[in-house]
BAMI-527509 format. One record per residue: residue in one letter; x, y, z of N, C-alpha, C in turn. Coordinates in pm, whole numbers, plus 50000, padded with zeros to 5 digits. Example, Ala and Ser with C-alpha at 12.3 -4.5 7.8 and 13.67 -1.06 7.14 Angstrom:
<recs>
A513194943150780512304955050780513204967050780/S512854977550708513674989450714512905000350787/
</recs>
This chain:
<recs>
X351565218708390350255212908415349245218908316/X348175215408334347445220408195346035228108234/X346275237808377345705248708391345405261108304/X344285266408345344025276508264345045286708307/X345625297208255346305305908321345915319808405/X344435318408444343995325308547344255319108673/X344185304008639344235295808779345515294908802/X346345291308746347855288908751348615285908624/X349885296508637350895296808532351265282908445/X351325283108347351535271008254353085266008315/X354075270108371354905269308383355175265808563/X354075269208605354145266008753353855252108797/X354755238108830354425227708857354805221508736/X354985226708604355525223608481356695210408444/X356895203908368357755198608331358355198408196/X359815202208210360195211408106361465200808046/X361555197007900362625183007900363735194307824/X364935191607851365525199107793365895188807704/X366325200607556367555196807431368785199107386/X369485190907356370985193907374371015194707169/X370625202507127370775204906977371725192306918/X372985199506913374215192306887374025174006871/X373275169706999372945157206977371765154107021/X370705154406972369455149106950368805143206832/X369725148006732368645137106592369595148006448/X370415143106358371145149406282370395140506156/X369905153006077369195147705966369945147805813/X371315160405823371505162705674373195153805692/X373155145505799374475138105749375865142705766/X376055152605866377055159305899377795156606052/X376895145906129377485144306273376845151306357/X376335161906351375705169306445374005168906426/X373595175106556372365172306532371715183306481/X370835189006446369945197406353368495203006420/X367895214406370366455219506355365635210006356/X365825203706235364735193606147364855179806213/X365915180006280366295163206360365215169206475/X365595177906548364405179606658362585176806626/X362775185706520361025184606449361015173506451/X361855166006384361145149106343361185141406467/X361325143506595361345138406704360295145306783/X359885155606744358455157306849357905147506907/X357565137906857356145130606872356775121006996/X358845118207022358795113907118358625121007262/X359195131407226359015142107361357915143507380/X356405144507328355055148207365354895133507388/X355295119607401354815105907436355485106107598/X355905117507630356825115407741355685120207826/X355165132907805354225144707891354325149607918/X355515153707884356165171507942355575180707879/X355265194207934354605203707923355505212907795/X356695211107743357575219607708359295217707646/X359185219207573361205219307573362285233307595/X362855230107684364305239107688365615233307553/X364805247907476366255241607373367625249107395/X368865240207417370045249807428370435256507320/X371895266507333371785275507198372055269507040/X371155276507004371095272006826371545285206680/X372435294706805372695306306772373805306406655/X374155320006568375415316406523376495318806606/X377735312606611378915308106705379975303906607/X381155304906709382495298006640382355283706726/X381745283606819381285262506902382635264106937/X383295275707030384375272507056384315264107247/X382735270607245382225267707420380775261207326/X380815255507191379315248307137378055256307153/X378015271107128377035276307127376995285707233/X377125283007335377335292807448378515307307443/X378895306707302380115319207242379155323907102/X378245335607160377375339107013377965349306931/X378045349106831378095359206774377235362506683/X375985359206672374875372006635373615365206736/X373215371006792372125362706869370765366106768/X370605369806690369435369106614369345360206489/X370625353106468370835345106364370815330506413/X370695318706360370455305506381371895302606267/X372755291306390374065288106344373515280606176/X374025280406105374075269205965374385254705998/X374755250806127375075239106154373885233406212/X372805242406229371255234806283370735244306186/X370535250006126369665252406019369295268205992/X368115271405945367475284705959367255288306018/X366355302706008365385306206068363855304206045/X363905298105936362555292205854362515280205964/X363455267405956363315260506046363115257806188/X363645270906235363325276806383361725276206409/X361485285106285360005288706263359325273506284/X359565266606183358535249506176358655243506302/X359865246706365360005240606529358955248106593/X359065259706596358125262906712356395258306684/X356175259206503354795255606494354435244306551/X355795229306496355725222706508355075221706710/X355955221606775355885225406933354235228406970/X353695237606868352865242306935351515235406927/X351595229006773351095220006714350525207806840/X351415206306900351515190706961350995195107122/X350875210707121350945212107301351775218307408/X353515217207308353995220707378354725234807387/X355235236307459356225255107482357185249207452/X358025259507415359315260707368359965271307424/X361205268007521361315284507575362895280307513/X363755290907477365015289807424366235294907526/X367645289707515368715295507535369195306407498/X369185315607632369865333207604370805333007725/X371655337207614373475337607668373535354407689/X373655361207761373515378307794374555380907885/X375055372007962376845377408064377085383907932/X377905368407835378905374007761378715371007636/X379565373007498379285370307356380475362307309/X380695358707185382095353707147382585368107152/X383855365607136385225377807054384655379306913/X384235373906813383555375006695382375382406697/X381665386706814380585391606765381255404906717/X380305412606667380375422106559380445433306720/X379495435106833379575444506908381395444106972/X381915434606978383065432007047384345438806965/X384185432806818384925442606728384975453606725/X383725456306742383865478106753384415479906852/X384305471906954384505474407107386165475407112/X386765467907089387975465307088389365473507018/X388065480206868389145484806814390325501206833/X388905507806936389915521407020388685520407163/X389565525807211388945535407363387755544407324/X387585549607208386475565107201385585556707087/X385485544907059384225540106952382865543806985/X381735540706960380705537007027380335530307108/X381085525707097380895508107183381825506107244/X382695514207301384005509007375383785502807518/X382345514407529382685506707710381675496407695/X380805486207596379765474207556380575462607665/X381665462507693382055454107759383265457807885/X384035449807938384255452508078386455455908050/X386045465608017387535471907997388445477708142/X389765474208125390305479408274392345479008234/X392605492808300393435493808297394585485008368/X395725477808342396655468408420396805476308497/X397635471208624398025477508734399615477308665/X400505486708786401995489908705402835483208693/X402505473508705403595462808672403095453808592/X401535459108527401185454008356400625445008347/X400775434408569399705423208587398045432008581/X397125418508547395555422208529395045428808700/X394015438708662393735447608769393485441108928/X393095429508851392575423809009392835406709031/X392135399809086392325387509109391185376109070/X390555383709003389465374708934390095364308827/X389345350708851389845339108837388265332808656/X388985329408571387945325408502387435308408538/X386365305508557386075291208568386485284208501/X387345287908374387965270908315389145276708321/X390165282608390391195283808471391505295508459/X392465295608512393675309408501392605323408512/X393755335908489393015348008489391545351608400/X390895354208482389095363008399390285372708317/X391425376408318391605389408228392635387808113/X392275392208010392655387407910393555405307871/X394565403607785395555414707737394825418307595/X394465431907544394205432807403394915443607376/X396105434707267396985447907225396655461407145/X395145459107106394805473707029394475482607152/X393415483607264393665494007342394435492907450/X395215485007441396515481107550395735482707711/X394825471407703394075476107844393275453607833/X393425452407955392205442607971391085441807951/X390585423007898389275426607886388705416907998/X387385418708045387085405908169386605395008078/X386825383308146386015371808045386035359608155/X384555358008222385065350008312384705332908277/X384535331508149384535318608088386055320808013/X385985311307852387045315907757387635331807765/X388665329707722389245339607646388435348007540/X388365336707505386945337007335385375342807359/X385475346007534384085345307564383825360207676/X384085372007596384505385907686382915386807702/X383265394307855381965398907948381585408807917/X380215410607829379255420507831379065434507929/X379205446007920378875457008052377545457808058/X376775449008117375375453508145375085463908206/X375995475108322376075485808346375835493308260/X375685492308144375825504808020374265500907961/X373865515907996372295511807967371895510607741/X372825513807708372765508007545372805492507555/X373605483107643374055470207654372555467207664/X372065472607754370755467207824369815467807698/X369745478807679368955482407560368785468307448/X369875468807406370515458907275369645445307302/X370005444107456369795428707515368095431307495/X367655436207555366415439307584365575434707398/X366285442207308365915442107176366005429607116/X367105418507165366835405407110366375395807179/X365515400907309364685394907363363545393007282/X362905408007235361945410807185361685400907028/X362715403706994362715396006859362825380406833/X362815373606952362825361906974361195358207011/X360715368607094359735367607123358345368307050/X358905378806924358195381006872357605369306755/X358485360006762359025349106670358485338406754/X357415337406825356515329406898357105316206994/X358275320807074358895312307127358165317707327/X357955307107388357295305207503358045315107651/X359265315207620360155321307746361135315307721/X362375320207780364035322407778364075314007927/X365395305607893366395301708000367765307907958/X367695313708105368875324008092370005317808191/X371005319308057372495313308092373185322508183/X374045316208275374305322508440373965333708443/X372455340408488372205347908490372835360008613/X373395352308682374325360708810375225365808755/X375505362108663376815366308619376565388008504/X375685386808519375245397508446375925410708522/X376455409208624377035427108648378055423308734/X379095433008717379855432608824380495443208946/X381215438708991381055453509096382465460009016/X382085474109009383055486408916384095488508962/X384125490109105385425493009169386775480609176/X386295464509127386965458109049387895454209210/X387115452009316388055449109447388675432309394/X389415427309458389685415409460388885403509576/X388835393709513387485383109555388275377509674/X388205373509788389155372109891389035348309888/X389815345209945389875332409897388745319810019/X388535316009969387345302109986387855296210098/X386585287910196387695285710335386625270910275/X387595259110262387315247210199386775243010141/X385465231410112385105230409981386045219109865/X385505221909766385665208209655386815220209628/X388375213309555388865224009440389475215809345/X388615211709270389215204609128389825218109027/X389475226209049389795245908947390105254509040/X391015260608994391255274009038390035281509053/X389255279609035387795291009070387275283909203/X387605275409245386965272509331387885279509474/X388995281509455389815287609563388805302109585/X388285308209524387835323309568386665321509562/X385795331409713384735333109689384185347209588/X383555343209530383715353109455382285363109438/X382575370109540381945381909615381695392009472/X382585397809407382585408609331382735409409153/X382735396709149383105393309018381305388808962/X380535382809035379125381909004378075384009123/X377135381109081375615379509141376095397709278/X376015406809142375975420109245374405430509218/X374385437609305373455443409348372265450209242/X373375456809131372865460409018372385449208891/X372295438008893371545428008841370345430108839/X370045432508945368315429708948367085437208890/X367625452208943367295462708825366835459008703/X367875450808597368235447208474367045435308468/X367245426608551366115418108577364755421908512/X364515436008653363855434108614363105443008478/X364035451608419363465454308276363135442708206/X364455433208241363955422008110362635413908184/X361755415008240360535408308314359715418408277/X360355429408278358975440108150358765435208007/X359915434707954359415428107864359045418107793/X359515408107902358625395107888356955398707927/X356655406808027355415404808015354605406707954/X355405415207885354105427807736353725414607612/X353995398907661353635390207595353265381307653/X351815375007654351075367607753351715357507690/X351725353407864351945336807888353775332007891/X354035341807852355685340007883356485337108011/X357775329707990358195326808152359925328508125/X360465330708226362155331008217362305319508325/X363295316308321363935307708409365695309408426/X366115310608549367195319008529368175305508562/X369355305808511370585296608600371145304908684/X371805301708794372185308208871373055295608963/X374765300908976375875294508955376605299309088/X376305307409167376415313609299376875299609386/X377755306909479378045299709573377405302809701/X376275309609662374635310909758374005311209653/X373355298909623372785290809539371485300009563/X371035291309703369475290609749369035303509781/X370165312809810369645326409887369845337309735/X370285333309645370405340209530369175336309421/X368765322109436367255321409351366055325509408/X366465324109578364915337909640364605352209558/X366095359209595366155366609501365825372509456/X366315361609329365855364509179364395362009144/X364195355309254362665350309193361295359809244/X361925366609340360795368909433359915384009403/X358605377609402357825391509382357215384209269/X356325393009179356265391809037356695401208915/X358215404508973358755417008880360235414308841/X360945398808879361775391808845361365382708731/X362735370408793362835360108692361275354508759/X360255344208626359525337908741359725324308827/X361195319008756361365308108838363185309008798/X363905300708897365485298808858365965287208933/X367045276208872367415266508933368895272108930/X369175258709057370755263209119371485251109081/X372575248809169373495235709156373275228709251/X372595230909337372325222109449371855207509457/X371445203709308370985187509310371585180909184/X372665191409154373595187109016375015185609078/X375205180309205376325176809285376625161409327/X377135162909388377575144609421376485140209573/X376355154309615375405153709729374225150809732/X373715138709800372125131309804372115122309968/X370285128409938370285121710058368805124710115/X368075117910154366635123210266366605139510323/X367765136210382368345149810465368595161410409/X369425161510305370415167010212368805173410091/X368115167910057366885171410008365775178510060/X365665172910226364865182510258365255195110344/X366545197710332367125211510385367175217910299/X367745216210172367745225810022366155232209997/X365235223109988363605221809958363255235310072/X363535227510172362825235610308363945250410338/X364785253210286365325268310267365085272910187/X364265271010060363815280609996362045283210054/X361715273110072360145274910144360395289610232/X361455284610350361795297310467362325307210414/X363175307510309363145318110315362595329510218/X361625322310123360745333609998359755323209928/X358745323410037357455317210013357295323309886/X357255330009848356565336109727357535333609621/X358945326709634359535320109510359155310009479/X359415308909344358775300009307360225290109219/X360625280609284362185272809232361865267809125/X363315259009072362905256308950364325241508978/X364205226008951365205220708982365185208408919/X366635205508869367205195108776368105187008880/X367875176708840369485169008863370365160408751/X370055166908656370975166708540370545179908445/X371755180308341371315187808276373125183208174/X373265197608078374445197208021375685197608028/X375775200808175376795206208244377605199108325/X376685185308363376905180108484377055163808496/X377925152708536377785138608518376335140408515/X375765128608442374505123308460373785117108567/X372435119308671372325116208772372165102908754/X371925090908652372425076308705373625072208717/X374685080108678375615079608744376085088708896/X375845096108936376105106709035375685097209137/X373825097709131373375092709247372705076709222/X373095072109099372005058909068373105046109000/X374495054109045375565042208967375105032609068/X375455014608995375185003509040373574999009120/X372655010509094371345007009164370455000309030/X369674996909083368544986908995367885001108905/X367144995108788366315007408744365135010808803/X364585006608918363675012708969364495025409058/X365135025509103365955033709155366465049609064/X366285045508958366425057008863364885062008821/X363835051008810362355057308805361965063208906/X362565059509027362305067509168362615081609179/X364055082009106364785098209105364035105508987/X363235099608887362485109508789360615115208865/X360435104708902359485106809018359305119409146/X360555114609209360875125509299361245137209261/X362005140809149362375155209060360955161809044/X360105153208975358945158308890357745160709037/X357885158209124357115157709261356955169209358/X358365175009387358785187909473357825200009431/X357855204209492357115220609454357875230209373/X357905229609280358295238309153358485235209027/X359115239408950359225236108810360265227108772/X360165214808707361025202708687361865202008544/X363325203608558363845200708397364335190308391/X363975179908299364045166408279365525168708146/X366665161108193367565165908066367155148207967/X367195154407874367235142507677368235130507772/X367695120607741368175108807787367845104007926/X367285115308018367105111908175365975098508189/X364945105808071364285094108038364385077107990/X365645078207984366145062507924366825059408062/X367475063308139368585062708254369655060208216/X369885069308112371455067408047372385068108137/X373565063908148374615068208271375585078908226/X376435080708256377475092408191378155083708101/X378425090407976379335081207884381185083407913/X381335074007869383285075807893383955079107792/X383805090707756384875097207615386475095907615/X387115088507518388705087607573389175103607516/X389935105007613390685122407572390955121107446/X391325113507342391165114707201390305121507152/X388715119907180387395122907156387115139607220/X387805139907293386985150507407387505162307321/X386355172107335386635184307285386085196407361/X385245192507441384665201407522385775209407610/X386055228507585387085229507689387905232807786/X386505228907874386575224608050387005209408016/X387115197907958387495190208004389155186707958/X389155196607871390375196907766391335200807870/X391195210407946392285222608056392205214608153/X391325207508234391325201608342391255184808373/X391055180208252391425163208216393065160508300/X393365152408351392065138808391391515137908550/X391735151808562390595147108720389305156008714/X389315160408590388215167908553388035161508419/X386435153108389386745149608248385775159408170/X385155167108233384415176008141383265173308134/X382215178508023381145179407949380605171107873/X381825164907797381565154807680380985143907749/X381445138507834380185123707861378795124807948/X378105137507914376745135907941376115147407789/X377215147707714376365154907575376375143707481/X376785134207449376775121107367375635120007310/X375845114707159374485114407129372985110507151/X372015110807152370635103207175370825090407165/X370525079807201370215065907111368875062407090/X368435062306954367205062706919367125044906867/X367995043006832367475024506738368915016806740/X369015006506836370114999806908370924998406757/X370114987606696371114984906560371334991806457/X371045005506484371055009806340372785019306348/X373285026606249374395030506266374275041006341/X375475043506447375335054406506374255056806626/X373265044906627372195038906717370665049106653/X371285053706548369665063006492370315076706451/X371335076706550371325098406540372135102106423/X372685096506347373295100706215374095089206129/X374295091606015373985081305950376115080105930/X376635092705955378085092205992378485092006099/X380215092006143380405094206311379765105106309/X379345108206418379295118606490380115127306579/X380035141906612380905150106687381205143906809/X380365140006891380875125506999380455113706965/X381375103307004381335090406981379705087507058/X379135075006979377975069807050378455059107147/X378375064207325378545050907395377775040407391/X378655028507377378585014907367377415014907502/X377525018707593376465014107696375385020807676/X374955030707586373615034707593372975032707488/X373325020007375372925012607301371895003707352/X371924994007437370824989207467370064994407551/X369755010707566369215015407642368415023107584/X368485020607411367965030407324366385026607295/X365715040707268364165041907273363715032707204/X364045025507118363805015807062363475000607138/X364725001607228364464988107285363734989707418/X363625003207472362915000507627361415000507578/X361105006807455359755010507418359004996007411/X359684985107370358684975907404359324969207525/X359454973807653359964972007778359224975007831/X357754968607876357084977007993357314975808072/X358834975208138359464977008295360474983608251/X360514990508204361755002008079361585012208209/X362725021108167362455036408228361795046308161/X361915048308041360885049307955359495051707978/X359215035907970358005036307998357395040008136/X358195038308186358015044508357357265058308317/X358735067208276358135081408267357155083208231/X356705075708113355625081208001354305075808109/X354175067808189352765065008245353005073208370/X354345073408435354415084608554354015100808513/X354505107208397353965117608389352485118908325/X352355108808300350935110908231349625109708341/X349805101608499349465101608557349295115408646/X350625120408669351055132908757350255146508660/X349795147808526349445155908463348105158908511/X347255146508567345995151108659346065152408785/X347085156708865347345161008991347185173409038/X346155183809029346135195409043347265200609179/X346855186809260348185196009362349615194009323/X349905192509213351745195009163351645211709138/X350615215309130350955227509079351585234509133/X351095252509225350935255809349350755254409442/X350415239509466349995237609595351595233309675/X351205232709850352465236009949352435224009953/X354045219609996354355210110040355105209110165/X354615195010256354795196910413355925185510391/X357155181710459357885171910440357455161110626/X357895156210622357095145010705358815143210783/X358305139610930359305135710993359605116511017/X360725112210913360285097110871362235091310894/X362245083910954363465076211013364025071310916/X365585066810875366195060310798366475071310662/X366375063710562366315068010459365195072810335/X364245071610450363355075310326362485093410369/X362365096810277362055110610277360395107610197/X359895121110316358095117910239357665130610264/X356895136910197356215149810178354665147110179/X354065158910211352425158010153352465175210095/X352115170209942351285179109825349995189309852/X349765199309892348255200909850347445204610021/X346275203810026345795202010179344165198310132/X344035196610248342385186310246342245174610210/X340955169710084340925155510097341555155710023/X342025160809883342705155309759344115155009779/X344485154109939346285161709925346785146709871/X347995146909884348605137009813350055134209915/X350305121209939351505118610015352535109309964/X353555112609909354895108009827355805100609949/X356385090209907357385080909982358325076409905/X359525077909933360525075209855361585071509944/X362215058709879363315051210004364515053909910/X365325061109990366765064309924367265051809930/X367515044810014368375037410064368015022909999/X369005013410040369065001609952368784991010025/X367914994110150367424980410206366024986810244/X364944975310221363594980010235363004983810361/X362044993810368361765001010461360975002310448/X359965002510612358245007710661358415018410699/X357095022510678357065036710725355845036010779/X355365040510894354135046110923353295060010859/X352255059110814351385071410738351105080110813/X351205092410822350335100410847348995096910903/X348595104810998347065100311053345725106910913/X345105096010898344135101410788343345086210713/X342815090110628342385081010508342995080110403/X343975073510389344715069810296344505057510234/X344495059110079344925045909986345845052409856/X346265044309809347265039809711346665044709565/X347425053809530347385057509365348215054909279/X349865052409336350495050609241351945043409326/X351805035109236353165023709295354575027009221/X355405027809276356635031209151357125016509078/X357155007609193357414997709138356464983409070/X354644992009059354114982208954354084977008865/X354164970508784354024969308668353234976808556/X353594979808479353304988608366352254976908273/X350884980508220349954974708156350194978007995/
</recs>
């Protein structure tokens, strides 16, 4: 919102669009997307009204996990550009209005980084204990029963100190010892230097995942639930989100603050979602805001929305959430919750995201109502979908490229193939053609947030949820005369509602027509 920051945090009530680098706008002709592809696209992200971009990592990497495997976190990969260009992004950004807060990966690093090499090469280096070393048990299986999320054992064999390493992503992707106050240190230091480099605040990649418990017990197993992965069989008590995190927290919230106006935003991947972003959030000596998985699931509903909403209210008034229902990770929510519905039905779900009490991340394309694309396993490279295809298809069909201009090659984003194929269905869905659509989704957003930007009560202000029959879920914003009362019909047959007792009229229709 566009408070002063005595009155309220730039980031509080905020709307934050995220960027998927890789595919947003590839300028030098290589398939991927670029620095300079982002710059030259400002002007659509500030037509939208978001307060900000979340850019994902643009680090150097082997892209064996696409950025999320760093190996120098102070360097900018060659496959998006400089650090000069980093630089013109952020002017650019700032130029126009908006923040820029970046992707910091701190669990773990690639196997390539340079700290991992020292780490690896004896027991007595400097750096031996930088990461999470453990002796086999005697029969040479890994110490414990920790499970990595894209399958099989977190523990990997390294024949130079004949000992395990933890890695609870890749192989390729060993776990950091944040226990080791040099680790902290290090981390702490390329905070600074990011910061110093005029970037707005960090979204921090599974930030639960930052410590683990030492004594290395085994995670005892999951009593039902989804299990498309072996990670989903264990709860996994000891392998993340432990006690000594927060500590760490909160150094790194020291030194975010020694720079006005800064914000973190944490991910957090817990299987206590809601009771782990209280948390993290609570006080003003944490993260200042963190989103969970709770609306990046298959689960929707009136109900299902206002129990998630209304358990973080109960239980840490003073957190302050932060919530997507898409992002990089996850099918796309017109497909999840908006397959086969009309497009007002998808302007409804950008509405209601951007509405709730906290901070909103809008993912690149949410704005068009792209659906999930269908990559044939030929294509797919992402690999979670590679290990767990075909009842897991992965990543790849909600990272697909932008579509910026229906007919042009590639639909705008590069002038060769690209690293993913451009789906055929989000061709006529491209900014080009909804832009002169004034019943577009598009254009939805761009007059919905531009409207919601003079709403002082999105900010801080509380929200009461309303007791309302059927399917539709309704809140009131704010208190007194200016409060504000939201109605939204999940459901697919039309519905009355009775108002609240008061003076009420009409500010904003979802389904008017656009002028």
């Amino acid at each position: 919102m566009t408070t002063t920051e005595t009155e309220t945090p730039w980031w509080k009530g905020a709307v934050i669009y995220q960027i998927y680098p890789r595919s947003f706008q590839d300028t030098n002709g290589d398939g991927v997307g670029d620095l300079p592809g982002i710059l030259s696209r400002l002007d659509h992200v500030t037509s939208l009204g978001v307060d900000g971009i979340w850019l994902s990592p643009i680090f150097t990497s082997p892209m064996r996990d696409f950025g999320y495997d760093v190996a120098d976190y102070c360097g900018i990969d060659p496959l998006f550009g400089t650090l000069a260009d980093f630089g013109a992004l952020v002017e650019g950004c700032h130029a126009r209005g908006l923040k820029l807060i970046i992707d910091q990966v701190y669990s773990h690093t690639s196997d390539l980084h340079p700290w991992f090499t020292e780490s690896r090469a004896d027991r007595t280096n400097p750096k031996a204990d930088w990461y999470v070393w453990a002796d086999p048990k005697a029969d040479g299986t890994p110490p414990n029963n920790w499970l990595s999320v894209f399958g099989g054992s977190a523990w990997a064999w390294d024949a130079r100190r004949e000992q395990y390493y933890l890695h609870n992503f890749l192989t390729s992707q060993p776990d950091l010892n944040l226990h080791h106050p040099q680790v902290q240190d290090a981390i702490l230091a390329v905070a600074r230097f990011w910061l110093d480099r005029g970037v707005d605040g960090f979204r921090l990649d599974v930030a639960d995942f930052y410590t683990h418990d030492r004594s290395l017990a085994d995670n005892p197993p999951a009593e039902g639930g989804p299990r498309d992965r072996p990670w989903q069989f264990q709860r996994h008590l000891h392998n993340i989100d432990q006690p000594e995190t927060l500590p760490f927290v909160e150094r790194l919230r020291g030194v975010t603050d020694e720079y006005p106006a800064r914000m973190m935003v944490a991910e957090l991947a817990s299987d206590q979602s809601l009771r782990c972003m209280v948390d993290y959030t609570r006080g003003d000596h944490r993260f200042h805001t963190a989103y969970s998985f709770v609306f990046l699931g298959p689960k929707f509903g009136p109900a299902f929305v206002r129990e998630q909403v209304q358990k973080i209210a109960d239980a840490g008034p003073d957190a302050w959430p932060g919530w997507a229902f898409s992002n990089h990770d996850v099918v796309r929510v017109a497909s999840r919750w908006g397959k086969d519905r009309p497009a007002r039905y998808l302007k409804m779900l950008i509405a209601l995201l951007t509405s709730l009490r906290g901070t909103a991340f809008l993912y690149q394309g949410e704005e068009l109502g792209l659906p999930q694309a269908d990559v044939p396993f030929d294509r797919l490279v992402d690999p979670e979908g590679l290990a767990l295809w075909p009842n897991n298809q992965g990543r790849d069909g909600c990272r697909t490229p932008m579509p910026w201009t229906a007919a042009e090659t590639q639909a705008g984003f590069s002038p060769v193939e690209p690293w993913l194929p451009v789906s055929g269905t989000h061709r006529p869905l491209a900014v080009d053609q909804q832009t002169d659509d004034p019943d577009s989704v598009l254009n939805f957003t761009r007059h919905w947030l531009a409207w919601r930007r003079d709403q002082h009560q999105l900010g801080a202000a509380s929200l009461t949820f309303l007791d309302l029959p059927g399917k539709t879920l309704g809140f009131i914003r704010g208190e007194g005369p200016g409060r504000l009362v939201f109605l939204f019909n999940l459901g697919d047959e039309a519905a009355r509602t009775a108002l609240p007792a008061g003076a009420w009229r009409e500010v904003f229709q979802l389904d008017a027509a656009l002028e």
